[in-house]
C-alpha positions in Angstrom: 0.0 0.0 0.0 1.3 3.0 -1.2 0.3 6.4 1.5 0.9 9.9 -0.9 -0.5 13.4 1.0 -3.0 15.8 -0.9 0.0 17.6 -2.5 1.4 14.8 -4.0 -1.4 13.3 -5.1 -2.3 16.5 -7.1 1.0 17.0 -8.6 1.5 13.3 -9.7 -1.9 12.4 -10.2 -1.5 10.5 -13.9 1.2 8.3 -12.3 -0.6 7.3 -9.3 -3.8 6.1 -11.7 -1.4 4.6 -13.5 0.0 2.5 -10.1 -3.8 1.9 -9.4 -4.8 0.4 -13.0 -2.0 -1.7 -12.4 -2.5 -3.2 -9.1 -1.0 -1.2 -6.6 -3.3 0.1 -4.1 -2.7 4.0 -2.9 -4.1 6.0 -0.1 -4.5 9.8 0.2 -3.4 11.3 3.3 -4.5 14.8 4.8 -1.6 15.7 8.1 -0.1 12.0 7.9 -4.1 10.5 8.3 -5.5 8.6 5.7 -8.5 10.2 4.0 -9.0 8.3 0.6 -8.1 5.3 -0.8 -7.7 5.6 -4.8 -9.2 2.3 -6.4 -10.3 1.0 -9.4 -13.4 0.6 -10.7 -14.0 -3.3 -12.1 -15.4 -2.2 -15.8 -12.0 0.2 -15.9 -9.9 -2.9 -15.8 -8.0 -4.4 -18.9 -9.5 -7.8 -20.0 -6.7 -10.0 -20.2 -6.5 -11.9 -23.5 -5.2 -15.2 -22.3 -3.3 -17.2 -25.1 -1.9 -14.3 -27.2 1.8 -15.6 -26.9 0.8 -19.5 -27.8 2.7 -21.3 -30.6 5.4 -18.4 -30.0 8.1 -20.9 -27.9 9.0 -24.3 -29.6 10.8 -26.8 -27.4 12.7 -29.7 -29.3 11.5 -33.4 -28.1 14.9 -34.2 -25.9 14.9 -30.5 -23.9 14.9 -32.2 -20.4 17.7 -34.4 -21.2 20.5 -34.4 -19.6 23.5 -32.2 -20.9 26.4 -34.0 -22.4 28.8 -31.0 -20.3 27.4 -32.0 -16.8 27.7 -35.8 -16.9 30.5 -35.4 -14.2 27.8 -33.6 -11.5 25.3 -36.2 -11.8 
């Protein structure tokens, strides 16, 4: 959890939505007390596209076999 006061928040406010889209939670602070948390809505969120990087890695048949240079460690 990330605590920024008023001040900050107003100067670096396109970072810290930034930090909240991507996870990190942040809390506004008035005098060193917490006022507002900053959170993101659920419709706001980024669908993740699951299997955009399939087919893009090929492994050859034998890749957990042992290595020829580290027969003396085994």
């Amino acid at each position: 959890m990330k605590i920024v006061n008023v001040y900050e928040a107003k100067t670096h406010l396109s970072k810290l939505l930034e930090e909240a889209l991507s996870g990190e939670e942040i809390v506004i602070a008035r005098a060193g007390k917490p006022i507002v948390k900053l959170v993101v809505l659920p419709q706001a969120r980024p669908q993740r596209q699951l299997g955009w990087f399939r087919g893009a890695v090929r492994l050859s048949p034998d890749f957990d076999e042992p290595l020829e240079d580290f027969v003396d460690y085994q």
